[in-house]
N, C-alpha and C positions, 0 to 999 in steps of 0.2 A: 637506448640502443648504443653500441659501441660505435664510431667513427667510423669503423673498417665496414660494420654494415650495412650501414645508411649508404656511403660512398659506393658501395655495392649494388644497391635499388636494392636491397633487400625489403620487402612490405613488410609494414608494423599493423596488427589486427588488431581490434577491440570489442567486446561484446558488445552490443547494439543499446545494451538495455544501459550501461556507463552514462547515456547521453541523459538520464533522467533520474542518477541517483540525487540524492536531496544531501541537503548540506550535514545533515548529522551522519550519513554513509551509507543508507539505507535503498529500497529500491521500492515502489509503486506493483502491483502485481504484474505476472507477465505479461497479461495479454495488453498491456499499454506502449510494449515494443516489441511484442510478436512474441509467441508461448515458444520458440524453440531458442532465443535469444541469439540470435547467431550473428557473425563475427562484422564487421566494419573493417572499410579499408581506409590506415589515415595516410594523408597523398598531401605531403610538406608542399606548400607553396612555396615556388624554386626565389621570390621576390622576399622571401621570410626565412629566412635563416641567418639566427644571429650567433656569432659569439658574444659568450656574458662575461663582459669585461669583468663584474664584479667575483667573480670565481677565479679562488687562485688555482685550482685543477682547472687545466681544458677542458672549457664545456660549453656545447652552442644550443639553443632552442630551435625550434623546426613550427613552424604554425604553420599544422597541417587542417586541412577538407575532409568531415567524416565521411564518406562516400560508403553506397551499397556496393557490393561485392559485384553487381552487374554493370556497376558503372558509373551511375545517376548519383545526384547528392543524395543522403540522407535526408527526409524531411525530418529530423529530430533534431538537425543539426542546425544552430541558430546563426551559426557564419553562413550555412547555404541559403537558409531563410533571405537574408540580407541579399546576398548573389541575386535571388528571385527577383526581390523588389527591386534592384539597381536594372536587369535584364528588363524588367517591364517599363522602366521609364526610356529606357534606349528603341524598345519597339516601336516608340512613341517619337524616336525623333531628340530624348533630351536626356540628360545626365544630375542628375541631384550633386549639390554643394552642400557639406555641413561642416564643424566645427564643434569642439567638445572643449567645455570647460569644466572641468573636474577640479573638485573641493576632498581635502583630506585633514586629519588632524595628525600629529607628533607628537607622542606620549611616551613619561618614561613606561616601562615595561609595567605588566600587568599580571602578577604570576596567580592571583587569587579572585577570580573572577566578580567574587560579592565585592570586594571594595569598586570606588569608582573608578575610573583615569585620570591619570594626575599629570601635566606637563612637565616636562622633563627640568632639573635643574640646570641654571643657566650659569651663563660666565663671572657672574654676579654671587653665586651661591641659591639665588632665589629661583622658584617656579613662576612664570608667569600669570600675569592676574586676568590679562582680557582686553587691557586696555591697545592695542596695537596694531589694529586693525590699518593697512596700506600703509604703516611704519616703514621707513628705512631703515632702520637698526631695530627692528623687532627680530629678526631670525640672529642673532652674536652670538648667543651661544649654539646655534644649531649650523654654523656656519661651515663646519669641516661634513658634517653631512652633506648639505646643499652641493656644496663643492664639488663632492664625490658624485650626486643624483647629476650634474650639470654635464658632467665628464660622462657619464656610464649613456648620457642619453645623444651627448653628442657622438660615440663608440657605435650608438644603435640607430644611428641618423633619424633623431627622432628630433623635427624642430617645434622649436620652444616660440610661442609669441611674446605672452607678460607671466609671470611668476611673481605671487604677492601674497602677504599676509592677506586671509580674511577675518571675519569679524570675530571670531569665536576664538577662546584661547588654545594658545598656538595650532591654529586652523591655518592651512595656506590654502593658493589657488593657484593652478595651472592652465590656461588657453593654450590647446596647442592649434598648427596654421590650420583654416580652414582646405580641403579638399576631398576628393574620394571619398566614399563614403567607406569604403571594404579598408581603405587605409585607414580612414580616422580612427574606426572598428579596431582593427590591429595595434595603431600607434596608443590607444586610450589601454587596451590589455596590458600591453610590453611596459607601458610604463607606472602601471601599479603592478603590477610585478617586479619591475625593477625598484619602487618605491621601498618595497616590503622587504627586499633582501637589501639593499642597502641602510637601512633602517636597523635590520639585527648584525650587522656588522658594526656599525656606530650605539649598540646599546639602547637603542632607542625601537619603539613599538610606531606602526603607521597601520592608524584605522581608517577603514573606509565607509563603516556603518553611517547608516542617514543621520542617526542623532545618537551618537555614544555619550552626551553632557546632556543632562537636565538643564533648565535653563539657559542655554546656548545656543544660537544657530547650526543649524544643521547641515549635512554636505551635497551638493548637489552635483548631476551632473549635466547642465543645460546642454542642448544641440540646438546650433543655430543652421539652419535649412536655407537655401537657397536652390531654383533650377535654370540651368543654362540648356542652350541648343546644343549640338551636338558639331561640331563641323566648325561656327562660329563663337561659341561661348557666351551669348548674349544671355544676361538675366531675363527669362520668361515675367520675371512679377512686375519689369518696369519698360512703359510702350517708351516711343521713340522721343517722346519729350520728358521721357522721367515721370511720369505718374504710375498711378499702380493701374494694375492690368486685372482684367476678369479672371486669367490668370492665378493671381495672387488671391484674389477674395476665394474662388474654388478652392485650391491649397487650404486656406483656413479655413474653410466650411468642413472639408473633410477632418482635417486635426479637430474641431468640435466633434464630428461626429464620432470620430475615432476614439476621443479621451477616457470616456469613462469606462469604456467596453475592455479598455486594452492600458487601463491604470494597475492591473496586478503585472505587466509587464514592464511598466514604469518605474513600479514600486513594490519590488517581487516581496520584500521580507514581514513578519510584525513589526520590525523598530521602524520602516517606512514610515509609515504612520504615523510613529511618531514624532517624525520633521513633519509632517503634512496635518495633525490636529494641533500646531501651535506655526502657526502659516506665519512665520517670520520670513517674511524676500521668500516662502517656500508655498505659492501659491495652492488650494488645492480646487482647482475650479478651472471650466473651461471657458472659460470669459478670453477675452482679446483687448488689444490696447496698444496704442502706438506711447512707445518707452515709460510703461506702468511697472514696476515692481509686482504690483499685488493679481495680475492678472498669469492666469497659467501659459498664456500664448501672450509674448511679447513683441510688439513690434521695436528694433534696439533704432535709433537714430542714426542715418546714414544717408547717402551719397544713393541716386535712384538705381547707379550698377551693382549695390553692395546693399541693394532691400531684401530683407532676411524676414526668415521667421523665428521667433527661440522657443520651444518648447522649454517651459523651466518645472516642467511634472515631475523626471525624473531625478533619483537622486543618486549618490557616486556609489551606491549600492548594487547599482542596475545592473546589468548583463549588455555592455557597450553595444554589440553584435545587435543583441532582440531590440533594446532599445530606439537604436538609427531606423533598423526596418522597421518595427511598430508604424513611428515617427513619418517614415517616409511614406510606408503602407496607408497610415490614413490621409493624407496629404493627396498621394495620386489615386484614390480612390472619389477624392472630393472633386477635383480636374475631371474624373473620367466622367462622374453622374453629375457636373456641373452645381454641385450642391454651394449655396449660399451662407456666410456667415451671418451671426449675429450681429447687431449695433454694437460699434467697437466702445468702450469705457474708458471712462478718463475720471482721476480722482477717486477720490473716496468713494464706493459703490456696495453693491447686496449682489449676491450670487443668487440669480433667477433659480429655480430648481432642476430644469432643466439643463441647467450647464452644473450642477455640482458635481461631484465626483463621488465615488465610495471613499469610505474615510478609515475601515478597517481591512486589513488583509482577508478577514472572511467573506467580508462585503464585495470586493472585488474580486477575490474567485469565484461565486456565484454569477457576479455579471459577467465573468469570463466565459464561463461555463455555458452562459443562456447565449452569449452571442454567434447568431449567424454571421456578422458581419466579419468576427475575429476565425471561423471557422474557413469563411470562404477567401480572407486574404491568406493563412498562414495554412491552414488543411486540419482536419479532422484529429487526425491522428496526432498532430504534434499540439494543439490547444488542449486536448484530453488529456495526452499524456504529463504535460504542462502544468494541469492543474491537479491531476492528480499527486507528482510529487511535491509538489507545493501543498498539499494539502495535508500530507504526512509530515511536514514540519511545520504546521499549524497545529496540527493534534499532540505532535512534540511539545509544544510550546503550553498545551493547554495542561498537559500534563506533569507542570511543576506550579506549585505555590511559591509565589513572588512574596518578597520581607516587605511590600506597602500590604500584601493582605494580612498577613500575620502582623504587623505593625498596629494595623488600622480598624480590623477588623475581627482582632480573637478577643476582644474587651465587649463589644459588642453582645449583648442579651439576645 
């Protein structure tokens, strides 16, 4: 929209059914956002308007609320979804805390999809190998990038807590502060969007897929959860002498009960999967544990005002918006039905059956699809619709033969 219009309140419309195209462009039949598809109003939140330093023409972003035409949010829209779950903890007296660490990789460019990704050459001549994992001088040659993401995020008031090499070659990580959940939402979008354009201005490609390397760790995108009072700010998980609170256990009981129901919202895509069938640090289970890596609900080590929960299911693939609410959604659902966790784990352990998780994206729209409990937090409408476009780029996906089957499999008798 031009300047002149926007500044004007001019409204910007969009067909309703936009909210549920699938990543190849495609659309789910109508009757999964109403057979007449008709228009949506997007309504810029006045706290979300940026200019994009990285654009040398004037140009600002606007993150707007898909809203129906009568008024009410859209339930298709996964930032209002969020709004809901934040609104129901406040009915309640409390305010959710989370925090989003987001894992990404830096690759040079990739213009031919069958080859792999390759790390970009460094100031040395050479690509990197792997080894540099919380390096100080692992990022030298990617330094004029960095520099530029530092700048474009402090332009977008977006703060930064730690920024670091992760394990994978050249994989980094980003914590941003914990707060708000509808912010964190917002600051986790703005900022792979900003990753991504400033990345093709520096020549360089930034993926966010869960596992774009074979043999590599994969990218995640943990939320760590916490609830305060509302008025006072007090953490609900720790009573007055620092221990955990019933509180707390309910919160995790509901995240169990939530996981597996609501792991295709976790882990929307096929390559989900697979970061989660080679569970390096990428737990696939709903197990618990006070500071286990290998468990899907982390408890991290901390101070009794600063006891958290981390969800580490999701990965930097996710949908920041669906994901927090998922997240939140099973959490105060476990508070409201006072639902009890399982014996927390410690050490090397077996995932009971009942806490595993689906392990294929087919597997987890199915259980999407069965669950009453993901229909009555999120609604009918937007779970079917959900999985229906999702399920058209499953069938996308089934319908190309992969170079491991032709590889592996056309010598075969």
């Amino acid at each position: 929209m031009t300047a002149e219009g926007f500044l004007e309140g001019r409204r910007l419309q969009m067909a309703r059914g936009v909210l549920l195209q699938c990543i190849m462009g495609g659309y789910p039949p109508a009757r999964f956002y109403g057979s007449d598809d008709g228009d949506l109003a997007l309504v810029p939140d006045p706290a979300h308007i940026h200019r994009l330093p990285w654009s040398q023409q004037p140009r600002a972003l606007a993150i707007c609320d898909a809203d129906e035409l009568t008024g009410e949010s859209s339930k298709l829209s996964t930032r209002g979804q969020l709004k809901a779950v934040i609104a129901r903890y406040a009915a309640l007296g409390l305010a959710p805390v989370v925090a989003t660490e987001l894992e990404f990789f830096v690759f040079a460019p990739n213009p031919d999809p069958t080859q792999p990704f390759q790390p970009p050459l460094g100031l040395d001549g050479r690509r990197e190998e792997g080894h540099s994992a919380f390096s100080v001088s692992s990022n030298n040659g990617l330094r004029p990038f960095f520099s530029e993401v530092y700048q474009c995020m402090a332009a977008l008031g977006l703060p930064r807590d730690t920024f670091m090499h992760e394990m994978g070659v050249s994989q980094f990580e980003i914590n941003l502060l914990h707060g708000d959940p509808l912010l964190l939402a917002d600051q986790t979008f703005l900022f792979k969007h900003l990753l991504k354009e400033v990345a093709l201005k520096h020549g360089l490609s930034v993926v966010c897929m869960a596992k774009p390397l074979a043999h590599t760790p994969g990218s995640s995108m943990h939320i760590h959860q916490s609830i305060v009072e509302i008025g006072n700010g007090r953490n609900v998980f720790s009573d007055a002498a620092g221990q955990p609170t019933v509180t707390f256990r309910h919160f995790i009981g509901g995240q169990q009960a939530g996981m597996a129901d609501f792991t295709a919202l976790f882990a929307p895509n096929v390559n989900s999967y697979q970061r989660l069938c080679h569970p390096y640090a990428s737990p696939n289970n709903a197990c618990w544990s006070h500071d286990n890596r290998a468990a899907g609900l982390r408890i991290p080590a901390s101070s009794p005002a600063a006891r958290r929960v981390e969800n580490r299911l999701p990965g930097a693939d996710a949908n920041p918006y669906l994901a927090i609410a998922a997240s939140l959604a099973a959490g105060l659902y476990g508070i409201e039905n006072e639902l009890e966790p399982s014996e927390a784990i410690q050490g090397e352990f077996e995932v009971p059956d009942n806490l595993s998780l689906p392990c294929t994206l087919h597997a987890a729209l199915e259980r999407l699809k069965r669950s009453q409990l993901a229909k009555e937090l999120f609604g009918k409408e937007f779970i079917e619709g959900y999985v229906a476009s999702k399920t058209m780029e499953l069938t996308s996906f089934f319908d190309e033969i992969t170079p491991w089957e032709r590889r592996v499999l056309a010598t075969q008798a």
